[in-house]
C-alpha positions in Angstrom: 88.8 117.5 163.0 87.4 118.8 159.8 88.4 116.9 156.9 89.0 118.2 153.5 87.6 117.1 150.2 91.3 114.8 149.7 90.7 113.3 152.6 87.2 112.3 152.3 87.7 111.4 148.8 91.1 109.2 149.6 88.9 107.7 153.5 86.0 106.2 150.8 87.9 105.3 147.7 90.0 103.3 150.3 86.9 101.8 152.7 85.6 100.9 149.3 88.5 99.5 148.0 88.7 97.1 151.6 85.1 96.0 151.5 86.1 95.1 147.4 89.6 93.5 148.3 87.6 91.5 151.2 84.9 90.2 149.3 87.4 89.5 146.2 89.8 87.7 148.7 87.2 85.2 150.2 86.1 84.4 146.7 89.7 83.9 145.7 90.2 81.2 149.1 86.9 79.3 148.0 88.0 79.1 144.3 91.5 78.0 145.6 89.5 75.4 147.7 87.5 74.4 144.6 90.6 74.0 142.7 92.1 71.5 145.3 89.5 69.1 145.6 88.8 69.1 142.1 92.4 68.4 141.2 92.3 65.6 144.4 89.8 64.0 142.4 91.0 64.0 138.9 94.4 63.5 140.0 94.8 60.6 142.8 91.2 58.9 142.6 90.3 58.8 138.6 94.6 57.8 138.5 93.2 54.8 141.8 90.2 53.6 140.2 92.2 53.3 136.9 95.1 51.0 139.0 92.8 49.6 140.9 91.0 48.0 137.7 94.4 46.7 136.5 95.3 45.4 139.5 91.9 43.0 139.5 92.6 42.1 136.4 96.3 41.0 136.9 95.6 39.0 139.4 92.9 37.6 137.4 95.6 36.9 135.1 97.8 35.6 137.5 95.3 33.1 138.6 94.4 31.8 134.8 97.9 31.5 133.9 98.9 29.8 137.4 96.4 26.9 136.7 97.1 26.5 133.6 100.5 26.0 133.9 100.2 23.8 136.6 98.3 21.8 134.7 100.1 21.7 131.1 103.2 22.8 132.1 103.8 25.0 129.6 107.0 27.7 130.0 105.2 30.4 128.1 102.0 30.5 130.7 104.8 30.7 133.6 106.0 34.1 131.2 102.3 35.5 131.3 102.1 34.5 134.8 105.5 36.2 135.4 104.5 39.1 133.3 101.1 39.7 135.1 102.7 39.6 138.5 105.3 42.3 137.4 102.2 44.2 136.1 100.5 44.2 140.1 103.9 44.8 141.4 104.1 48.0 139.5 100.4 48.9 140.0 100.8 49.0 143.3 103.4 51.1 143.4 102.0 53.1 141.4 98.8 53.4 144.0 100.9 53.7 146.9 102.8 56.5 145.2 99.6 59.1 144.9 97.4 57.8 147.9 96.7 60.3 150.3 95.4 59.3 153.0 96.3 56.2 155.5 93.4 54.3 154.8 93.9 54.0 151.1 97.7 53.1 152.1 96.5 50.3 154.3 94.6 48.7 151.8 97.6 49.1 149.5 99.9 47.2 152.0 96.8 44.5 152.8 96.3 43.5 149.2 100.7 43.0 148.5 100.3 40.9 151.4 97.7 38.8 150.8 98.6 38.7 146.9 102.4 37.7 148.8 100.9 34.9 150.2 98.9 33.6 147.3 102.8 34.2 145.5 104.2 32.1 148.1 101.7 29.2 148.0 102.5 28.9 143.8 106.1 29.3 144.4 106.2 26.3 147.1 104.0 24.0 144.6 106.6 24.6 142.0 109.4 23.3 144.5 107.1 20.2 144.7 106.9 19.9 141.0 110.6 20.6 140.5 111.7 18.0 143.2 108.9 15.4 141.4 108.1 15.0 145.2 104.1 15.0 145.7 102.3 17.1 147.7 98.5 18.2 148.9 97.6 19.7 145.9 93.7 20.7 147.3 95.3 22.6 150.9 97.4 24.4 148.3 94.5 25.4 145.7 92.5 26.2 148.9 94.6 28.2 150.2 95.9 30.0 147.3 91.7 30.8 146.7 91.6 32.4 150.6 94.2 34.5 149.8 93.3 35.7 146.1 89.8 35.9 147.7 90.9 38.5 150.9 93.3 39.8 148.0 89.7 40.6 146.1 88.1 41.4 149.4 90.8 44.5 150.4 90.0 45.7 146.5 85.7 45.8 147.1 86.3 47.2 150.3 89.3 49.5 148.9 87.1 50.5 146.1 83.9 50.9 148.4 86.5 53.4 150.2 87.7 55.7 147.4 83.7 55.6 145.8 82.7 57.0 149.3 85.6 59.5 149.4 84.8 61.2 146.2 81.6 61.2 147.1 82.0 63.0 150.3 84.6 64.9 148.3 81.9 66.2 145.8 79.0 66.7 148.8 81.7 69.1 149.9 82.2 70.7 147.2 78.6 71.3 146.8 77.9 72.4 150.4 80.7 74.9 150.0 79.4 76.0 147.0 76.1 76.8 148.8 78.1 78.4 151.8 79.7 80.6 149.0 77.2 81.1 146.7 75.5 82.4 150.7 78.4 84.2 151.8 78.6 86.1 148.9 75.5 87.0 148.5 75.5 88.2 152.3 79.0 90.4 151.4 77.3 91.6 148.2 74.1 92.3 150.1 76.4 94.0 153.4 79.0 95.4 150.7 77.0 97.5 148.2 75.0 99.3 149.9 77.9 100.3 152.8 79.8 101.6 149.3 76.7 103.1 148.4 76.2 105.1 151.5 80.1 105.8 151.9 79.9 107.8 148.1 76.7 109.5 149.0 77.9 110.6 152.7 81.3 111.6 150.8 79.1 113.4 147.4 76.7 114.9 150.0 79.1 116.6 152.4 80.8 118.1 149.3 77.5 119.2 146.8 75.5 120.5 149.9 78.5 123.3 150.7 78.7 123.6 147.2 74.8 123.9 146.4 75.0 126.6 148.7 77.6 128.4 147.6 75.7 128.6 144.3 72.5 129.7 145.8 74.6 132.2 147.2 75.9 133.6 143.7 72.0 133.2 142.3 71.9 136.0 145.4 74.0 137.8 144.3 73.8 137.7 141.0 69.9 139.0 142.0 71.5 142.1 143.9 70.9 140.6 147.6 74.8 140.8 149.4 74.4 139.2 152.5 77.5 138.4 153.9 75.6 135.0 155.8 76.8 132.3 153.9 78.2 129.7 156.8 80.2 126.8 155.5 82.4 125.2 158.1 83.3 122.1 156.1 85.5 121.0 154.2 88.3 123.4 155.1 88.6 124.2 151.4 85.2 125.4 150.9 84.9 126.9 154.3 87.6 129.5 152.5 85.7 129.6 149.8 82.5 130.7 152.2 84.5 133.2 154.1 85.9 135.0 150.8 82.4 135.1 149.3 81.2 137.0 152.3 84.0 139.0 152.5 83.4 140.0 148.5 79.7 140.4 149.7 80.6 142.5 152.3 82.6 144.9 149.9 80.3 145.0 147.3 77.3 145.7 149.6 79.9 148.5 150.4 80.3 149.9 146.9 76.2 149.5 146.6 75.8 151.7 149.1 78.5 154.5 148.1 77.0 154.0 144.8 73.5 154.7 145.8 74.9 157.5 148.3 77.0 158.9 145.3 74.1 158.9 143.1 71.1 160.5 145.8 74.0 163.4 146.6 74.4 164.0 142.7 70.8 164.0 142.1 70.1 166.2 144.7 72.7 168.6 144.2 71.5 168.8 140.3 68.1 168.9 139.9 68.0 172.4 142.0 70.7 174.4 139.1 68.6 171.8 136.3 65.5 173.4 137.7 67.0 177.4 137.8 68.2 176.2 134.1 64.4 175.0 133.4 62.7 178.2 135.2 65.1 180.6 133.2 64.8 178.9 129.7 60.4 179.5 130.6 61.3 182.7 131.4 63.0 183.9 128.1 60.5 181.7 126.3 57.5 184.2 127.7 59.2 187.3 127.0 60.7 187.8 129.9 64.1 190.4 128.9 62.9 190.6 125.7 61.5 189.2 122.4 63.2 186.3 121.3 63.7 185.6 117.4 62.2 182.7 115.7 65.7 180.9 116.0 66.4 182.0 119.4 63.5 180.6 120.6 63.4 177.1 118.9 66.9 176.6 120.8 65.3 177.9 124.0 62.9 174.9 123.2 65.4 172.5 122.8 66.7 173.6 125.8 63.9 173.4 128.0 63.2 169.9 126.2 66.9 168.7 127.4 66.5 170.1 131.1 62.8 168.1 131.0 64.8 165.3 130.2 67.5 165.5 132.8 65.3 166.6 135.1 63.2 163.0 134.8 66.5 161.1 134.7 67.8 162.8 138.0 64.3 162.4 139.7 64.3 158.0 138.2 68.1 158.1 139.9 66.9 159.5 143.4 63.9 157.2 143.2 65.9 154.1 142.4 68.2 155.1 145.5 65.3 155.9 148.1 63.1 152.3 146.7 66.5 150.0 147.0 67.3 151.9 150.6 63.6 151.2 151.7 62.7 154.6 152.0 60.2 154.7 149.2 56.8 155.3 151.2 53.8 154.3 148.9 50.1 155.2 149.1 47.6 152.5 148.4 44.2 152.9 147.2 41.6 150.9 145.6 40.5 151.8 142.1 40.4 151.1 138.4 43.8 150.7 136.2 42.0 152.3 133.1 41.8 155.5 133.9 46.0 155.3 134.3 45.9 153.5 131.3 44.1 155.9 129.2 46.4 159.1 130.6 49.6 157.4 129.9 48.3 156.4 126.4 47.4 159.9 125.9 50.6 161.4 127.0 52.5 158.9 124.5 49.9 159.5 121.9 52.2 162.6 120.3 55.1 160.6 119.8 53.4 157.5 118.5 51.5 160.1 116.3 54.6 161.8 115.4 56.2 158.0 113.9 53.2 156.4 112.8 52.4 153.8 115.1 48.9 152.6 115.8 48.8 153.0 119.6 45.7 151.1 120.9 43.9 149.8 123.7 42.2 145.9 124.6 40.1 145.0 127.6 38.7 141.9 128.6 34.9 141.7 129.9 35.9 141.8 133.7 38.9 144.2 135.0 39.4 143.9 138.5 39.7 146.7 140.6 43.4 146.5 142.8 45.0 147.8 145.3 47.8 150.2 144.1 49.8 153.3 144.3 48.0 155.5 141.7 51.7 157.6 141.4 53.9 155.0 141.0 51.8 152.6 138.9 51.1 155.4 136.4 55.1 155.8 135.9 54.9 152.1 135.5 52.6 152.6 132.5 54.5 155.6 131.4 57.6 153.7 130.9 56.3 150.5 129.4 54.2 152.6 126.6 57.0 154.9 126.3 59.7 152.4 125.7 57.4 150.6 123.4 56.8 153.1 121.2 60.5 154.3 121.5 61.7 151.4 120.0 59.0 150.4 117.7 59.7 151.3 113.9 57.8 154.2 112.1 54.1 152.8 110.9 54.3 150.2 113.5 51.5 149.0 116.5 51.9 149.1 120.1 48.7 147.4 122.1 47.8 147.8 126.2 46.1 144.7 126.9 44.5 144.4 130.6 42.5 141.4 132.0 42.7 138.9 135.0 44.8 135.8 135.6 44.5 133.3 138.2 42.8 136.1 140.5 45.4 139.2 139.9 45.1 142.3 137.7 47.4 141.8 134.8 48.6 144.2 131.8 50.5 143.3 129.1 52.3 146.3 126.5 52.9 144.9 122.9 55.1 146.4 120.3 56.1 144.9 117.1 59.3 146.4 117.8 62.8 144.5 116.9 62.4 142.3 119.7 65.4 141.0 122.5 67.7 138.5 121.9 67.6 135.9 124.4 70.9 136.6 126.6 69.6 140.1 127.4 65.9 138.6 128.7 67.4 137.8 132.0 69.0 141.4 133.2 66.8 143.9 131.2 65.4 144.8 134.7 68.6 145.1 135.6 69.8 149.2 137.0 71.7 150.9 133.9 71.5 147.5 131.8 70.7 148.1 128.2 69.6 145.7 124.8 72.6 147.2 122.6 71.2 149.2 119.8 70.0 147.7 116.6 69.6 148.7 112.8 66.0 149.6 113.6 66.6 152.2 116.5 69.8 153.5 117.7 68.6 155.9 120.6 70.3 155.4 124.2 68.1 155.7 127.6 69.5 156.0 130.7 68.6 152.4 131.8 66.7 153.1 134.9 63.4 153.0 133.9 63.0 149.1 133.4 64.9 148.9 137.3 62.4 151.4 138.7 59.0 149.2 137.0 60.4 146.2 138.8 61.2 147.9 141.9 57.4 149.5 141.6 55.7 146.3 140.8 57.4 144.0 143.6 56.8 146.5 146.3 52.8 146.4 145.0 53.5 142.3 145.7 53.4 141.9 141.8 55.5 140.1 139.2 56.5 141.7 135.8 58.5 139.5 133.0 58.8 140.0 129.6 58.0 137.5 126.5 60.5 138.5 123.1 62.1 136.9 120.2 64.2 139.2 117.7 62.6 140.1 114.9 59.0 139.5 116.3 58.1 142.4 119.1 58.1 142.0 122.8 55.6 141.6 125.4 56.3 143.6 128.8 53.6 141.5 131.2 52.8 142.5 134.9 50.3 141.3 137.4 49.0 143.2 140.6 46.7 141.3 143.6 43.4 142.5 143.6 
């Protein structure tokens, strides 16, 4: 099953959203677990210790009133006494109301019943006093001391109980803290990188297609159309693949009814251009006839124009025969400078004829390479030529030759008007053209730039050129020696 990019998106936003829900849930069940104890504490054993304190001390009370009524009589000490034995009752109460376990409860119930029998004890000696009967007043002080003592007992051991309780309570709380603090640190350690991979596995299986369908435009964009680009998934850029090669497939179609088109044309003109060419010679020597001064300046202009047309037809069926593989170059060892100095020569009417300074620089040691005398020497025709095309009247073109990391390198300056930077990248580009400026408004054919790249990488050379507007350009290529 090949997922598409919904899918995978939707699968890891949702494991993602688990492994966060999951870790977010357990910390939610130990908070709620915190929360429980905590409140256990503050609620029912701070509320116990606080009873349990007035409980002491109304019995205390109880105790001080008791003997000293029994031994002044007094009414208002029996209404203290009275008083603090309400106050335990409702203490009590109160305890047994909020204790939670059965422990605490049975110290509860332990205490009332020994504080009941230390009640019943004073209630009997007041019979005795009422009655004026006498009685064993030292069994019943003894006894009432057993029982406020076990009373006292229960409370030491009841508070002994709760102090434990809260401890354990709070060594809970702390060992669960350490379990959480290591639990989460585990599901942090387990649960970011898992999320990590997931969005890389998910990014990756998405920017590889995708880095490869824009290598596959960089190809194209260059003029390779390959239809080889093989993207199975995601579905949606598998499409995307498949109608890439299918435009690839087309266009390598066009290229080659292009270049078909254009090697038919050229053929099928340069034979009347060249009858057009002989003919316009012929009436130029004489040939049927003197021609007059006017006749033969547009016989000139004529042969000039079939020259022309000639070289462009000749640059077209070149192009086509060097971009079909079909160009067969022959390679010999020998100096550039001699090719130099004829293509300088041949421009040297034309930059004569605008005022340009056309010169030449060499460096101490020129290296000797490995090149196709023909082809190179239409390299340097070009480059000079366009230079000094588009240079203004009185400016300076220079030929500069030297060596660079090992290779034979050239480099044609002009002071020219220079290329903007959006037309740096496809001037080597078949039939692309720097529109025309203020400084030269002539038109070419385009080709010629094509056919020095063409000629330069099939030497196993790079060419390039270096411009800003306004401040010349530098057409740069390097051979291996």
């Amino acid at each position: 099953m090949k997922w598409s990019i919904f899918s995978r998106l939707i699968t890891g936003y949702l494991a993602i959203f688990v492994l966060v829900t999951a870790a977010g849930l357990y910390t939610v069940m130990q908070m709620r677990h915190f929360n429980t104890v905590t409140r256990t504490i503050l609620d029912v054993d701070n509320v116990i210790v606080d009873y349990e304190k007035k409980i002491g001390d109304s019995l205390l009370s109880q105790i001080r009133y008791e003997r000293k009524y029994l031994i002044i009589k007094d009414k208002a000490l029996y209404v203290q006494f009275t008083s603090a034995r309400n106050d335990f009752t409702r203490y009590t109460e109160a305890i047994l109301s909020v204790a939670n376990t059965p422990q605490m409860q049975a110290f509860i119930r332990s205490i009332t019943a020994h504080h009941g029998r230390y009640q019943d004890l004073f209630a009997r000696e007041l019979e005795y006093l009422a009655a004026g009967e006498p009685y064993e007043q030292e069994r019943f002080r003894q006894e009432k001391r057993k029982a406020v003592e076990a009373a006292l007992e229960e409370m030491k051991k009841m508070r002994a109980y709760y102090q434990q309780d809260s401890y354990d309570k709070i060594l809970m709380l702390r060992q669960r803290s350490e379990q959480a603090r290591t639990m989460g640190i585990t599901i942090a350690a387990v649960t970011l990188p898992l999320a990590v991979l997931i969005a890389f596995s998910i990014t990756r299986s998405i920017t590889r297609p995708l880095s490869l369908v824009i290598a596959k435009t960089r190809e194209i964009e260059g003029g390779v159309l390959k239809d080889d680009l093989s993207i199975s998934s995601p579905p949606e850029l598998g499409e995307l693949a498949k109608a890439f090669n299918a435009m690839c497939s087309k266009l390598k179609r066009v290229d080659t009814m292009k270049s078909d088109f254009f090697s038919c044309m050229s053929h099928e003109l340069r034979t009347p251009l060249t009858s057009i060419k002989e003919g316009t010679n012929l009436l130029l020597e004489g040939v049927g006839g003197e021609a007059s001064g006017k006749q033969r300046k547009l016989l000139t202009i004529i042969s000039q124009e079939s020259d022309r047309m000639i070289g462009m037809v000749n640059s077209v069926m070149d192009l086509s025969k060097m971009e079909a593989g079909m160009m067969d170059l022959t390679y010999t060892t020998e100096d550039i400078r001699p090719l130099i100095v004829q293509a300088v020569k041949e421009a040297g009417l034309l930059a004569e004829a605008k005022g340009i300074g056309l010169h030449t620089e060499e460096s101490t040691a020129i290296p000797v390479a490995r090149l196709d005398r023909e082809r190179i020497l239409r390299v340097l025709r070009n480059l000079i030529g366009n230079a000094v095309k588009f240079t203004q009247h009185g400016g300076k073109v220079t030929i500069s030759t030297g060596s660079v990391t090992g290779n034979l390198m050239v480099v044609v300056t002009d002071t020219g008007p220079g290329i903007a930077k959006e037309y740096l990248g496809s001037i080597f580009d078949k039939f692309q053209q720097v529109p025309p400026t203020d400084a030269y408004q002539g038109k070419g054919s385009g080709l010629g730039l094509a056919l020095v790249k063409h000629i330069i990488t099939a030497h196993g050379g790079k060419v390039w050129v270096e411009s800003e507007p306004g401040k010349g350009s530098s057409f740069i290529f390097t051979l291996p020696v």
